[in-house]
C-alpha positions in Angstrom: -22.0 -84.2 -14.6 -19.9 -83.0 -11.9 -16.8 -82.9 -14.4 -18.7 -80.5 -16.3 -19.7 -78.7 -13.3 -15.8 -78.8 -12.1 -15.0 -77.8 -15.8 -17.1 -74.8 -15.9 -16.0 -73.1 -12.2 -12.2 -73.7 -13.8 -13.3 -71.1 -16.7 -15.0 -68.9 -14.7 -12.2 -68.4 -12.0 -9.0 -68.5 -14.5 -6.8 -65.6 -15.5 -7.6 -64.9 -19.2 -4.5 -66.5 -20.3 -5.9 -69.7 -18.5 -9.2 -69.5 -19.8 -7.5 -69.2 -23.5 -6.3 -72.7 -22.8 -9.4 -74.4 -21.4 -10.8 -73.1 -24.6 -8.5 -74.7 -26.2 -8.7 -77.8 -24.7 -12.7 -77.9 -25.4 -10.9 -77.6 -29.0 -11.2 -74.2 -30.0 -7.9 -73.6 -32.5 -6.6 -70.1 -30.7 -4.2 -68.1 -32.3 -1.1 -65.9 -30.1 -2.2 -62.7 -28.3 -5.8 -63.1 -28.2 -8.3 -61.1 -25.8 -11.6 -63.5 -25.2 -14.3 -62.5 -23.0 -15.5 -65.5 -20.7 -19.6 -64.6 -21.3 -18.5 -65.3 -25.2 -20.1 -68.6 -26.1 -18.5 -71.2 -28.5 -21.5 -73.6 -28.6 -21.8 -77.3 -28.4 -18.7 -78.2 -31.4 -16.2 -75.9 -30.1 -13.4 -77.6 -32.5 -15.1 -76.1 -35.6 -14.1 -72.7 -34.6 -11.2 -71.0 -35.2 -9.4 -67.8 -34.3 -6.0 -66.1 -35.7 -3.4 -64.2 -34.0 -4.2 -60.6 -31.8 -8.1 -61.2 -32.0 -10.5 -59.7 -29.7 -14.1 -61.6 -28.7 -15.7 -59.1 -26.5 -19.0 -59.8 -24.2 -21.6 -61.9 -24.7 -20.3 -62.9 -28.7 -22.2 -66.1 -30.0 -20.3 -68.7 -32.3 -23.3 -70.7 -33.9 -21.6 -74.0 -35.7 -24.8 -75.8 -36.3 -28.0 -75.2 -37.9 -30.3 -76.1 -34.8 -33.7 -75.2 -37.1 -33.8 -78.6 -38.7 -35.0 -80.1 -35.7 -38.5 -78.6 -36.6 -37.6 -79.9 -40.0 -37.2 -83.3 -38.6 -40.5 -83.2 -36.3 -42.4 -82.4 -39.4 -41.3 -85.3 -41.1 -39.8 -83.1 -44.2 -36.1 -84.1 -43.4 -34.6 -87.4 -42.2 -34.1 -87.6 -38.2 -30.0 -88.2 -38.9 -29.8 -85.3 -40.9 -27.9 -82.2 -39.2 -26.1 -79.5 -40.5 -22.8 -78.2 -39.2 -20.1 -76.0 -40.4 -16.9 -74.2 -39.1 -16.1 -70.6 -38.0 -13.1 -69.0 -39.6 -11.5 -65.4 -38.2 -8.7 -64.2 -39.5 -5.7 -62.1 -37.5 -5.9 -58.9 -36.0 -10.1 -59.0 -35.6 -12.6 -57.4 -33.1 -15.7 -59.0 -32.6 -17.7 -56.5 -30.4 -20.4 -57.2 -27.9 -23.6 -59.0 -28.6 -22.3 -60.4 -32.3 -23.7 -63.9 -33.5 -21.4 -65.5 -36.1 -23.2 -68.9 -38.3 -21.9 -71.5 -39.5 -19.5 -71.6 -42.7 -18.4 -68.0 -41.8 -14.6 -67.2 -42.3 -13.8 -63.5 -41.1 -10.9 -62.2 -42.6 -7.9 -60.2 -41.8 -8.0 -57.1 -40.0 -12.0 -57.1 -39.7 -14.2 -55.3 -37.2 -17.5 -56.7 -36.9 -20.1 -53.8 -34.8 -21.8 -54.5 -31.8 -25.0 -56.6 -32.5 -24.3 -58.1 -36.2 -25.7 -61.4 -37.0 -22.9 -62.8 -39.5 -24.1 -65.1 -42.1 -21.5 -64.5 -44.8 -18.2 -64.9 -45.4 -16.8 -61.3 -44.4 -13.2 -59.5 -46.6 -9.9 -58.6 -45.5 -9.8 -55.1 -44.1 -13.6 -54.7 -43.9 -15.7 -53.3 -41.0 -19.5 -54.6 -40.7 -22.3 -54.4 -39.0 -26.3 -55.1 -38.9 -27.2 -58.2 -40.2 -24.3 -59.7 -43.1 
């Protein structure tokens, strides 16, 4: 417990170059030239997410890698308590992910994207695209 406690007072007082790297030592693949706010959120399987070169994760973005709804699925009895479903988070070079976004699992964001304050991406988003609302 206190390693995680230690852990998370390293994020919060490191330069952003230094809290780039304790990202990537949770496992988060980081591409060169990246701007990542620390209130983003990279959930509980960090290592399924990754992000290219020059991308941009502004405040308070949410990378979702696992379906947590089962578990009412599994208290009902309708699926099997082992069953879980995870999947990684893809985003291409030369992104910005602006405030308040929630990316789900088995998303890949391409190249060159812009995803609007406040989307909710469940789909795989085009190069050269610009989103927003609920995809």
């Amino acid at each position: 417990m206190l390693k995680l406690v230690l852990h998370k007072i390293r994020k919060v007082l490191s330069s952003p170059n230094a809290y780039i790297n304790l990202l990537r030592e949770d496992g988060v693949n980081i591409g060169e030239g990246c701007d990542i706010s620390k209130s983003a959120v990279f959930g509980s399987e960090p290592w399924l997410i990754s992000i290219g070169n020059n991308v941009r994760i502004t405040q308070k973005v949410q990378f979702i890698t696992h379906d947590g709804g089962l578990w009412t699925l599994r208290k009902m009895g309708l699926i099997k308590e082992d069953e879980v479903k995870y999947g990684n988070i893809t985003i291409g070079d030369n992104c910005n992910i602006s405030w308040n976004t929630i990316i789900m699992p088995n998303v890949h964001i391409g190249k060159n994207v812009v995803v609007a304050a406040g989307a909710v991406v469940t789909k795989s988003i085009p190069d050269g695209e610009v989103w927003g609302g609920t995809r």
